[in-house]
C-alpha positions, 0 to 999 in steps of 0.5 A: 500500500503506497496511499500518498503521493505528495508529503508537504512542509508549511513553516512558521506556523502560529498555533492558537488555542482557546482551552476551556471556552465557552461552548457558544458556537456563535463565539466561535462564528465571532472568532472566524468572522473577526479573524476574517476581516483583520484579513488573517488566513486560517489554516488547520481548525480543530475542535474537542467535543464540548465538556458540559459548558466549555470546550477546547478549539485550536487553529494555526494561522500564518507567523507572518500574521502574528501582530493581527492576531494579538490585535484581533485577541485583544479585540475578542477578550473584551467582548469576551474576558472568559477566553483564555488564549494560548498563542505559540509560534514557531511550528512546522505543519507537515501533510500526508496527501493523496486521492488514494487515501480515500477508503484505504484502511491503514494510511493513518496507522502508518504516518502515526507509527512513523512519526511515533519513531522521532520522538516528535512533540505533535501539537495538533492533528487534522484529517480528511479522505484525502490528507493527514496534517500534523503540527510540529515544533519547528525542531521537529520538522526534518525529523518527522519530514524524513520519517514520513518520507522514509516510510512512503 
């Protein structure tokens, strides 16, 4: 099984975390509207299921954009003081991809288990049917690049 074709490397990578927020999805709607107009392009979007009242979403946008994003943080923390923000910049995201992915049982397992191998810190993961998305610390980035080449 040789399920990906292309593996790709994005640097300087900002992660932004808000933990234990409110579970409102019109906040979320607010997030990504205000992150829209400061003209701040979201990439990867990961949201835990809510727990009771509060829930954890994280999303990585471009370093390059990291003066918007404090601008537009401060902007939602005085609409919204109970956001707690975790902002880290620095990261690698690195993607698995390929049409044949789609219903092909295994591909996961494989980029886990390689990434597993280099002791590489993953920060936050997202999927479709076609590409797995992991983000890195920029350390990590050769390492987990090699394995994942290595292993397709």
């Amino acid at each position: 099984m040789n399920a990906v074709d292309k593996i790709s490397v994005t640097e300087n990578v900002t992660l932004i975390s808000l933990n234990d927020s409110p579970a409102d999805f019109k906040i979320v709607a607010q997030i990504f509207d205000m992150l829209s107009k400061a003209g701040i392009d979201v990439d990867m979007i990961s949201q835990n299921p809510p727990q009771g009242k509060t829930q954890n979403l994280s999303f990585t946008v471009k370093d390059e954009d990291l003066v918007k994003v404090f601008e537009t943080a401060s902007k939602l923390r005085e609409l919204h003081p109970e956001l707690k923000l975790a902002i880290s910049s620095g990261n690698t995201k690195i993607s698995v991809l390929d049409e044949k992915m789609r219903n092909c049982p295994g591909v996961a397992a494989k980029v886990f288990t390689a990434i597993a191998e280099t002791d590489a810190e993953i920060r936050m993961i997202t999927t479709s049917e076609v590409d797995i998305s992991v983000l890195v610390y920029s350390h990590d980035g050769d390492s987990v690049y090699t394995a994942l080449k290595s292993e397709f």
